[in-house]
C-alpha positions in Angstrom: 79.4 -127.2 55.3 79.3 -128.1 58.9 82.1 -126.3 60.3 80.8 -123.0 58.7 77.1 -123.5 59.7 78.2 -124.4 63.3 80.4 -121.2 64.0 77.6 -119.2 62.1 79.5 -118.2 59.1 77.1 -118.3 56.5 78.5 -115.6 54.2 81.5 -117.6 53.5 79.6 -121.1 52.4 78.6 -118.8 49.8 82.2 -118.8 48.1 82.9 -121.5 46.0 86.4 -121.9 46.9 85.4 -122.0 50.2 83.2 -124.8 49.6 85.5 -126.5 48.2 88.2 -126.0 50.7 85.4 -127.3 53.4 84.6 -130.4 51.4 88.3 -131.2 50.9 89.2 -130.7 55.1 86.3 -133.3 55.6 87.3 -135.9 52.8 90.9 -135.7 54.5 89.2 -136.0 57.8 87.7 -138.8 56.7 83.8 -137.3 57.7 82.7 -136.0 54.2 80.0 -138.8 54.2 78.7 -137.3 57.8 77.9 -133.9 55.8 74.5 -133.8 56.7 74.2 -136.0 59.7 73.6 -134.2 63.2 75.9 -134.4 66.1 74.0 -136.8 67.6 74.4 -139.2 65.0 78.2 -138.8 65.2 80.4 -141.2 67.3 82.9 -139.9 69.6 86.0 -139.5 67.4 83.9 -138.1 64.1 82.8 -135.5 66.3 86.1 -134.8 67.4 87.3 -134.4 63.9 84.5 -132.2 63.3 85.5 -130.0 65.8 89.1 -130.0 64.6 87.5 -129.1 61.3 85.7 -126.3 62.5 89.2 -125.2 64.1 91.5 -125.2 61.0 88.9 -124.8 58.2 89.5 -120.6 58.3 93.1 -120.8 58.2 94.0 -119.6 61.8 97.3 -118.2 62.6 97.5 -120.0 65.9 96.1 -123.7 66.0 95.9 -124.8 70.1 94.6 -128.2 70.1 93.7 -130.0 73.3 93.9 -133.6 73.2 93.2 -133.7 69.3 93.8 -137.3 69.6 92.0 -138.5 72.4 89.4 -140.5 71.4 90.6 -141.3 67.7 92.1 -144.8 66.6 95.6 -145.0 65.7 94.8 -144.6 62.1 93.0 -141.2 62.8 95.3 -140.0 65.4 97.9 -140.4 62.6 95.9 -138.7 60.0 94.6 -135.9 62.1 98.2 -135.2 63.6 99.4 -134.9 60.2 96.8 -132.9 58.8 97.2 -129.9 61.8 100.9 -129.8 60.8 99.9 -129.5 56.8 97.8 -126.4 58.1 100.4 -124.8 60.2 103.2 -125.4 57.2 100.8 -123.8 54.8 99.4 -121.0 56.6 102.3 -120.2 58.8 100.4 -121.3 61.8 101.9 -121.7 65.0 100.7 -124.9 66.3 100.3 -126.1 70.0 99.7 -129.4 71.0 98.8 -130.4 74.7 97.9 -134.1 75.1 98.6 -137.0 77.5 98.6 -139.3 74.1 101.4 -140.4 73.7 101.4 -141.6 70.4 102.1 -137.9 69.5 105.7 -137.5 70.9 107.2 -138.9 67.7 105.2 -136.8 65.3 107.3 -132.9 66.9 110.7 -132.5 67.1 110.1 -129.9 70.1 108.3 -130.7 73.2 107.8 -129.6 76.8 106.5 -132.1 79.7 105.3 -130.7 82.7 
């Protein structure tokens, strides 16, 4: 319940599905066993991933993600890059990327370099 009880949405840890939903954005995020920990006692990258739970967990209709990737292994960048595409597939989300990692390029058949 992390990303819920950070952005102060307590009515909707309430709902079961929603629960569920959280737990399941955190197992694929690879944090579900940081659950209860506080941000202190998160590195870097499982921080990051928490934030980018925080930002997809309510099904946005626009997902802007700046430097997602930054500080994650290649293993995470993989699995977080995929995981903000699932989102924007299933909730008809627009999703913008800006990053200087270019591990990304090959992941979006569209991009802009400035």
């Amino acid at each position: 319940e992390i990303p819920l009880r950070l952005v102060g949405s307590e009515m909707c840890i309430r709902d079961s599905n929603k629960r569920g939903d959280i737990k399941l954005t955190l197992e694929s995020l690879k944090i579900l066993d940081k659950i209860n920990k506080k941000p202190k006692e998160l590195s870097h990258g499982e921080k990051q991933r928490v934030s980018i739970a925080i930002a997809i967990i309510n099904s946005p209709k626009l997902i802007l993600a700046d430097e997602p990737t930054s500080s994650l292994d290649d293993s995470n960048c993989t699995n977080v890059i995929n995981i903000l595409k699932e989102q924007a597939l299933k909730y008809a989300a627009q999703l913008v990327v800006i990053t200087h990692d270019s591990r990304l390029k090959k992941h979006f058949k569209k991009s802009l370099e400035l």
